[in-house]
C-alpha positions in Angstrom: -12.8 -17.0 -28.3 -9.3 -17.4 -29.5 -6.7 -19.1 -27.5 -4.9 -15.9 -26.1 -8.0 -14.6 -24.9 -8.3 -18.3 -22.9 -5.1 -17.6 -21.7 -5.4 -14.1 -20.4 -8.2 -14.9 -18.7 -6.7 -17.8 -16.6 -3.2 -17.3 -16.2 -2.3 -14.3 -14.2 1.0 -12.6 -14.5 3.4 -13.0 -11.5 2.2 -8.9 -10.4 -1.1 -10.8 -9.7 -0.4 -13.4 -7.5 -0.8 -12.4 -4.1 -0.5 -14.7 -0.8 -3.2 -15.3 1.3 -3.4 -15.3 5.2 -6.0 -18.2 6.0 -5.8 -17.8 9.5 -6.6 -14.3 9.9 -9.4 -14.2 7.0 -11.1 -17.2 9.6 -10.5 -15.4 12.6 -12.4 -12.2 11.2 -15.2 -14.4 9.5 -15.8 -15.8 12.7 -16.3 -12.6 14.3 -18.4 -11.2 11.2 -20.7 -13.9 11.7 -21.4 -13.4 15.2 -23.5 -10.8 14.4 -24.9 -12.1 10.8 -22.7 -9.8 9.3 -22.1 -9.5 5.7 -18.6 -8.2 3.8 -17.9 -6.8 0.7 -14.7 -8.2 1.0 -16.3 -11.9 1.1 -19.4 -10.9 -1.6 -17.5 -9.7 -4.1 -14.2 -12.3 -3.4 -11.8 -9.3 -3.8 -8.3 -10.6 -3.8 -7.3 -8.8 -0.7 -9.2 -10.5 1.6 -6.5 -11.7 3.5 -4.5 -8.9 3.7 -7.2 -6.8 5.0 -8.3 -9.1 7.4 -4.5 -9.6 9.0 -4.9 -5.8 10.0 -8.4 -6.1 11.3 -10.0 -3.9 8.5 -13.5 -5.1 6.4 -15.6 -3.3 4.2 -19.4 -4.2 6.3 -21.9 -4.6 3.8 -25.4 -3.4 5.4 -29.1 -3.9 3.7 -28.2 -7.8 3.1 -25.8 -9.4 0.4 -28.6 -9.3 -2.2 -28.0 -6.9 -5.1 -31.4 -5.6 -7.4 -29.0 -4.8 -10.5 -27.6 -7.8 -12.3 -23.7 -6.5 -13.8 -21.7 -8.6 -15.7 -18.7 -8.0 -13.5 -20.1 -8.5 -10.0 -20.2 -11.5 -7.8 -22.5 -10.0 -5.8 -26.0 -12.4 -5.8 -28.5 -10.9 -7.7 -32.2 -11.9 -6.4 -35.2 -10.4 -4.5 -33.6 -9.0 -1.4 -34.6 -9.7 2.5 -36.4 -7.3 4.7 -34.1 -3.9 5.9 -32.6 -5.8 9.1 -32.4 -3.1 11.8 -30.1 -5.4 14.0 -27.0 -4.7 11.9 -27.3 -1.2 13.2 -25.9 -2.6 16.4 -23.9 -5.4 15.1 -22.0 -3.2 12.7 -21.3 -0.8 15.7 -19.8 -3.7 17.8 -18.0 -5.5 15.4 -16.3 -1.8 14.9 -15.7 -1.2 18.5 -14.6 -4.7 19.3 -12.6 -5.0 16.5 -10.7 -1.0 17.5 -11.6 0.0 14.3 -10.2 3.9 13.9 -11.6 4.0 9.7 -14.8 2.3 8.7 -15.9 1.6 5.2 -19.7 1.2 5.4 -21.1 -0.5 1.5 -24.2 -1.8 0.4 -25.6 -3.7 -2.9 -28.3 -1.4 -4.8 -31.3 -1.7 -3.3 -33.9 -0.4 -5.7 -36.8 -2.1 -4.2 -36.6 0.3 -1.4 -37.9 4.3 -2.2 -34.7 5.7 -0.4 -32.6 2.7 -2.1 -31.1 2.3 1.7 -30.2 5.9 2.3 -31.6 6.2 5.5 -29.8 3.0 6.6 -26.7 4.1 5.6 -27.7 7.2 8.1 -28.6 5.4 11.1 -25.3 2.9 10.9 -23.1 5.7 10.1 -24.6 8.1 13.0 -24.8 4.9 15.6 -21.4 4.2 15.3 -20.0 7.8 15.4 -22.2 8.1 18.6 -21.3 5.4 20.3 -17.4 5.5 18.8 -16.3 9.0 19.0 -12.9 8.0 17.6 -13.9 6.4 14.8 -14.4 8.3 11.1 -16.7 6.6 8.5 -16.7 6.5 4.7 -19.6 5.4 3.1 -19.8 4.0 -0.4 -22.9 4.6 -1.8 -25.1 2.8 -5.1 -26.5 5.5 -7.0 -29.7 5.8 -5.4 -31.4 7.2 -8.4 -29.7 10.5 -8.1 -32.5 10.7 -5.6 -32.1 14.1 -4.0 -33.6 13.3 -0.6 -31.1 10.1 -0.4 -28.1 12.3 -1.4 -29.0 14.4 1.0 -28.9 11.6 3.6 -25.7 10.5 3.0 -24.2 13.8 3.5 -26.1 14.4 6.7 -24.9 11.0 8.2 -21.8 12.1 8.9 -19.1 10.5 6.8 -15.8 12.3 6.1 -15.7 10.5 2.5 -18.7 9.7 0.4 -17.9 7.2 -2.3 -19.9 6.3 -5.4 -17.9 4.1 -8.1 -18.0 5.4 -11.7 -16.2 2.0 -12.7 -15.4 2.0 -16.0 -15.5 4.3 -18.8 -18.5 5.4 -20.9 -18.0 3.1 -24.0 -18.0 0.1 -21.7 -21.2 0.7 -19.3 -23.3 -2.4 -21.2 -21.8 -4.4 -18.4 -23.4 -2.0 -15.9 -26.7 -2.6 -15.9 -29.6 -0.1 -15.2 -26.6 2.1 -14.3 -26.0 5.2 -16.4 -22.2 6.7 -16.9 -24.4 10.2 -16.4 -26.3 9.8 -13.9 -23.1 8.4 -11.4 -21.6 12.0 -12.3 -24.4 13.8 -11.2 -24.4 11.8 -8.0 -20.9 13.1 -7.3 -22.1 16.5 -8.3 -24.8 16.6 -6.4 -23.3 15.2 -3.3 -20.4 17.3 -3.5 -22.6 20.4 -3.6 -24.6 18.9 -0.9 -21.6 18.3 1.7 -19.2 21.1 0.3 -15.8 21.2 2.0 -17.4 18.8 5.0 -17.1 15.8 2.1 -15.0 14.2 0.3 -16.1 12.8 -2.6 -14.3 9.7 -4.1 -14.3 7.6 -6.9 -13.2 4.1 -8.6 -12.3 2.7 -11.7 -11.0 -1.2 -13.1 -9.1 -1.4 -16.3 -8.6 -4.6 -18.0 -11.4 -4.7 -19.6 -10.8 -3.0 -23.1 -11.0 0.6 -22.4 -7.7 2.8 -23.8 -5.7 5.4 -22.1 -7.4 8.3 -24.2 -10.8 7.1 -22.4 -9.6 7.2 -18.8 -7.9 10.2 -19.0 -11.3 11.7 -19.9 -13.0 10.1 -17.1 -10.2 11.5 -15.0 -11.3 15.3 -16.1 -14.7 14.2 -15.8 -14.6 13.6 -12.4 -12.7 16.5 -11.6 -15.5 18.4 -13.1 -18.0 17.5 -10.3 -15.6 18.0 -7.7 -14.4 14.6 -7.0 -10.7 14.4 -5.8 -10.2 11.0 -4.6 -9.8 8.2 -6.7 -8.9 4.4 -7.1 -7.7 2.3 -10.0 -7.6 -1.4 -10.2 -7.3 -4.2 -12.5 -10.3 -5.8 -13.0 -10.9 -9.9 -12.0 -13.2 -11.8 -13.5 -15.1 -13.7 -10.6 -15.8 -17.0 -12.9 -16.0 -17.8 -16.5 -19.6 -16.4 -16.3 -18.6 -12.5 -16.1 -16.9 -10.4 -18.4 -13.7 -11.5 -19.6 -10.0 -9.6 -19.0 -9.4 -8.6 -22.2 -5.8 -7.5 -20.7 -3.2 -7.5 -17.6 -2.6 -4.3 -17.2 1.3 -3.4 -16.1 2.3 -2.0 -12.9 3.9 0.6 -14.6 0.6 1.6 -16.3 -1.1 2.1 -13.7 1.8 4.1 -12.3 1.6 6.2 -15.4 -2.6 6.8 -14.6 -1.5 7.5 -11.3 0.6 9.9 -12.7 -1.7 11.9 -15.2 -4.2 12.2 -12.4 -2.5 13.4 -9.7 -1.2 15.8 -12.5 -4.5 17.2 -13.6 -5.6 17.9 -10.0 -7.0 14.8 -7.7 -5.6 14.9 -4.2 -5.2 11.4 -3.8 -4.8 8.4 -5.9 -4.5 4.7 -5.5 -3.5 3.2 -8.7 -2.0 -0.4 -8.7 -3.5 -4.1 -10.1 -4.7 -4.8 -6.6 -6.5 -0.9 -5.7 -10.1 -1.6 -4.7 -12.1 1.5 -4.1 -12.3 0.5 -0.2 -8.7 -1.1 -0.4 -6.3 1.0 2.3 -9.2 3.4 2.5 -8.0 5.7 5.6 -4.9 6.6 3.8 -7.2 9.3 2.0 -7.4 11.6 4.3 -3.6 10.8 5.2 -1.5 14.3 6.2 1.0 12.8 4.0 0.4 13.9 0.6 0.9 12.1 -2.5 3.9 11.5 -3.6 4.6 10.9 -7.9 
């Protein structure tokens, strides 16, 4: 490795170099674990932790913190996962209800071991909360499931208003996602935009930073469109530790205003596109009435 690429992958530029809110991130950690309640905000260390906590917002992550896939971007644990814990049906629903939440994001690591891969959990914590919180509205954000049609099908019928699966990165770069296919995480979003029609949303996610070029995003931009998928986030990516892949660059803010740009242009409805965009990040903004704005 030459010395820039040290560099790059250690010294972040000033965009990158947000505050954190220690006080706020406890408070809500406290609460989480209450109920033995796992985020993906926590799992996967994203940098917005403390901002998201402030507001009282958290990405639950149901079916353990355990992931079956190993990716070389992920700081999720990697391992033979724990039993399907039907306890965090209710503990998810409380922690929503106590907390006031209006917008859920409901996540899980892939869970191949299981036949549904966790579809049918996803159902019953989605359901239990929209019965038992009538003003609440849930997205889900989904593993791949196989392109299992039966599980598909599950996550449109639990009710969600936005059904997320991440495509991540483009096709050239999917080595780092393992047992994952660039393909099949299309046809997922095909399928469960067929599945839901105009009930669903369908919404997607990708990090740069990790060598792709513009020509390749754009075409993952039209891709997406192609299987009806009009929401979409763009991030820079992080490396957890030394042990993942490595930024290969800092993107600029004003990249990632330009990406925002080209695919609000070619057709998506709603686009979050700055170094800090996570695919849950400011997630109820969505389905905002306020429309994008270039």
């Amino acid at each position: 490795m030459s010395v820039d690429e040290n560099k790059i992958n250690f010294k972040k530029p000033q965009w990158l170099r947000k505050k954190l809110v220690p006080h706020a991130q406890k408070e809500m950690e406290d609460l989480l674990g209450k109920h033995g309640l796992h985020t993906i905000c926590q799992e996967a260390k994203c940098p917005n932790i403390s901002e998201c906590y402030a507001k009282k917002n958290a990405t639950f992550l149901i079916l353990g913190n355990i992931c079956t896939r190993r990716c070389t971007y992920c700081n999720v644990h990697t391992g033979k996962p724990t039993e399907v814990d039907l306890a965090e049906i209710d503990g998810v629903t409380e922690s929503v209800i106590k907390l006031g939440l209006k917008f859920v994001v409901i996540t899980s690591p892939a869970r191949d071991d299981l036949p549904d891969g966790g579809a049918e959990q996803f159902y019953r914590v989605t359901q239990n909360i929209l019965k038992k919180s009538p003003g609440t509205q849930v997205e889900i954000l989904i593993p791949d499931f196989k392109a299992k049609e039966k599980s598909l099908q599950r996550a449109v019928d639990s009710g969600a208003v936005i059904i997320g699966h991440n495509i991540e990165t483009v096709p050239s770069l999917y080595h780092i996602r393992r047992n994952a296919s660039y393909e099949r995480s299309l046809q997922v979003l095909k399928r469960l935009k067929e599945l839901g029609g105009e009930k669903v949303k369908t919404k997607s996610a990708l990090m740069v930073g990790l060598g792709e070029t513009e020509e390749e995003m754009i075409q993952v931009f039209k891709d997406l469109l192609a299987v009806g998928c009009k929401f979409l986030s763009i991030g820079q990516y992080l490396a957890p530790s030394g042990e993942y892949e490595k930024v290969k660059e800092f993107v600029k803010p004003e990249q990632f205003q330009r990406y925002k740009e080209i695919a609000l242009d070619l057709g998506f409805e709603f686009v979050h596109s700055t170094p800090y965009a996570r695919s849950s990040y400011l997630a109820h903004e969505y389905l905002s009435k306020d429309k994008n704005s270039i």
